[in-house]
C-alpha positions as CSV (number, residue, x, y, z in Angstrom):
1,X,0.0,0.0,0.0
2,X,1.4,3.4,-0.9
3,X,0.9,6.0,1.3
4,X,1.0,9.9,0.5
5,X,-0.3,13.1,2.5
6,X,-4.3,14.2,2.9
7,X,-3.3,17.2,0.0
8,X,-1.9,15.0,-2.8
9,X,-4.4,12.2,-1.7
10,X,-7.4,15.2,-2.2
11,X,-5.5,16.2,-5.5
12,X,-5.3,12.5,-6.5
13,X,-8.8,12.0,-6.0
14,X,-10.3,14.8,-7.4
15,X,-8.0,16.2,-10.9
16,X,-8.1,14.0,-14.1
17,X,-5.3,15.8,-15.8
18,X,-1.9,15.8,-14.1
19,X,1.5,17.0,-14.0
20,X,3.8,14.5,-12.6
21,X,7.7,13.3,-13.1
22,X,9.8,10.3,-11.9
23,X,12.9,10.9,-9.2
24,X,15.5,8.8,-8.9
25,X,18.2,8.2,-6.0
26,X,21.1,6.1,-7.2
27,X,22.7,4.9,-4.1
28,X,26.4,3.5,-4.5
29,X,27.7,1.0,-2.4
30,X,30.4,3.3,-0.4
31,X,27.0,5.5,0.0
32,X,27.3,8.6,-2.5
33,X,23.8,9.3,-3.7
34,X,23.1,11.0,-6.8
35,X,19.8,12.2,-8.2
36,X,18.1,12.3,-11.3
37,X,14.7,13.4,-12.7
38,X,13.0,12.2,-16.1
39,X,11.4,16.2,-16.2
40,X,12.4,18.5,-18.3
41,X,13.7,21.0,-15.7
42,X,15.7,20.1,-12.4
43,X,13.3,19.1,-9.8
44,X,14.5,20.4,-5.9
45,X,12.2,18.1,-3.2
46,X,13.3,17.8,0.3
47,X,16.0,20.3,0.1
48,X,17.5,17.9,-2.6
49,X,17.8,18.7,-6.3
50,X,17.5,16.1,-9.0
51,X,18.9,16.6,-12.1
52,X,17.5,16.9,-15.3
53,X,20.4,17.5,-17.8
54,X,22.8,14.5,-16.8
55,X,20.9,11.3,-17.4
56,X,17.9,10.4,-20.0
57,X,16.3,7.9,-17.7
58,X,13.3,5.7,-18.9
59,X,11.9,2.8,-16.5
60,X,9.4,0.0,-17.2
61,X,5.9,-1.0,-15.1
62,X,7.4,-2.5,-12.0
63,X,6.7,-6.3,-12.3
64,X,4.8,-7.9,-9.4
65,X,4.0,-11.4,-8.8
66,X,1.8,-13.4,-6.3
67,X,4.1,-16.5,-6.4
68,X,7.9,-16.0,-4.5
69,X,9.7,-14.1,-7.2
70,X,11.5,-10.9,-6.7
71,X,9.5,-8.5,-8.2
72,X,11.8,-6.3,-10.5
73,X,12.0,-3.1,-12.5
74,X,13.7,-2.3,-15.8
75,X,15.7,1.1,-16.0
76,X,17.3,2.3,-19.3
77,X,19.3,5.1,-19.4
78,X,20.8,6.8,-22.1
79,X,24.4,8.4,-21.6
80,X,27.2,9.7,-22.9
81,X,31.0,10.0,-22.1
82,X,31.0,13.0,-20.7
83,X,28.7,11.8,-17.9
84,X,30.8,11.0,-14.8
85,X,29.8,9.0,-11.4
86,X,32.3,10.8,-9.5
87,X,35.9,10.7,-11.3
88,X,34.9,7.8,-14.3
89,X,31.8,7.6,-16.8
90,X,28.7,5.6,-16.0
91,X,29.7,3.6,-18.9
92,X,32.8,2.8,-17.1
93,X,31.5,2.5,-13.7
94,X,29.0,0.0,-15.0
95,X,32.1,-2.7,-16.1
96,X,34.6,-1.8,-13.3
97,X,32.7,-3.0,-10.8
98,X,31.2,0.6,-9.2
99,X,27.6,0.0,-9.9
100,X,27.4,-3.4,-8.0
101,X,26.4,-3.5,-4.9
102,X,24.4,-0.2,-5.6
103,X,20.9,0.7,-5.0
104,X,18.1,2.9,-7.1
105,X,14.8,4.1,-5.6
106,X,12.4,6.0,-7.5
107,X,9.7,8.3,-6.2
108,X,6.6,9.8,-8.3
109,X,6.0,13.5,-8.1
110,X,2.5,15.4,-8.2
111,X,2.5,19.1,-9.2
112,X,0.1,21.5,-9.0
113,X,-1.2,24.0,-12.1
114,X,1.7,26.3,-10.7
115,X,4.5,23.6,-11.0
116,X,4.4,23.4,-7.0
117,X,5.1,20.2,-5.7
118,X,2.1,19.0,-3.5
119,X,3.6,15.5,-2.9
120,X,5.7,12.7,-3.2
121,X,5.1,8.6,-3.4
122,X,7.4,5.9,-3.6
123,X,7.2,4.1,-6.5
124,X,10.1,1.4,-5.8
125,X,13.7,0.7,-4.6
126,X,15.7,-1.8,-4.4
127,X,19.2,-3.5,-5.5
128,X,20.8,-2.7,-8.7
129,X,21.5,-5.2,-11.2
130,X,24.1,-4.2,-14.5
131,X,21.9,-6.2,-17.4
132,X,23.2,-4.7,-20.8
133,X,25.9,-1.8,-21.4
134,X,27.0,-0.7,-25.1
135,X,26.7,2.4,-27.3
136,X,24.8,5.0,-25.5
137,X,22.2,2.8,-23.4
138,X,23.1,1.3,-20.0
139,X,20.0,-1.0,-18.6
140,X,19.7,-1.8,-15.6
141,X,17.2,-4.5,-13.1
142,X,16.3,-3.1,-10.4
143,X,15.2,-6.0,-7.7
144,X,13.1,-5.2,-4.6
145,X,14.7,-5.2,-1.2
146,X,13.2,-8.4,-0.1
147,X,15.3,-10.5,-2.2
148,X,17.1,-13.4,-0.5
């Protein structure tokens, strides 16, 4: 069950046309966290600002199942060499090793008519999993927390 404030839960219930973007924490293993945004502008939440301009970021439904699988989520991001997790490229820290052991959570964000954020809900988080790197695209798995 998600759970979100009485003003975004009001504005959930009652608007049929909304303004909303995906956050996402990437959490390395030493614990550096960067943060992203699929908006078109730089998003600051929670005195935290998530970026717009580094990252092209797309994610897949989050699949869930009713039998004992992990459920999982598919994160594509689009990069190039010039995009650095701290000193090396995210192409790079994909095959040296940096990304494992990492963690990505991803938030949904509600705006208002003004571009005000009313409210935030977690979408999903859990451990990162390096599936396919070449050329400009980096995909990524995403499994839930409550993996074995």
């Amino acid at each position: 069950m998600k759970t979100v404030n009485n003003e975004l839960s009001s504005y959930l219930n009652s608007e049929k046309n909304m303004i909303s973007c995906d956050l996402f924490v990437l959490q390395l293993a030493d614990g550096t966290k960067c943060y992203y945004t699929n908006a078109d502008k730089s998003i600051t939440y929670d005195g935290v600002t998530y970026l717009h301009n580094q990252l092209l970021i797309k994610r897949q439904q989050v699949k869930l199942h009713d039998t004992v699988v992990v459920d999982t989520m598919t994160v594509t991001i689009y990069a190039d060499k010039a995009v650095n997790l701290g000193d090396k490229s995210i192409k790079m820290a994909a095959h040296d090793g940096t990304l494992d052991r990492s963690k990505m959570y991803v938030k949904r964000v509600f705006f208002d008519s003004n571009a005000n954020v009313l409210g935030v809900m977690d979408i999903f988080g859990g451990n990162l999993e390096v599936k396919k790197s070449g050329g400009l695209t980096l995909e990524l798995t995403v499994k839930a927390q409550t993996q074995g």
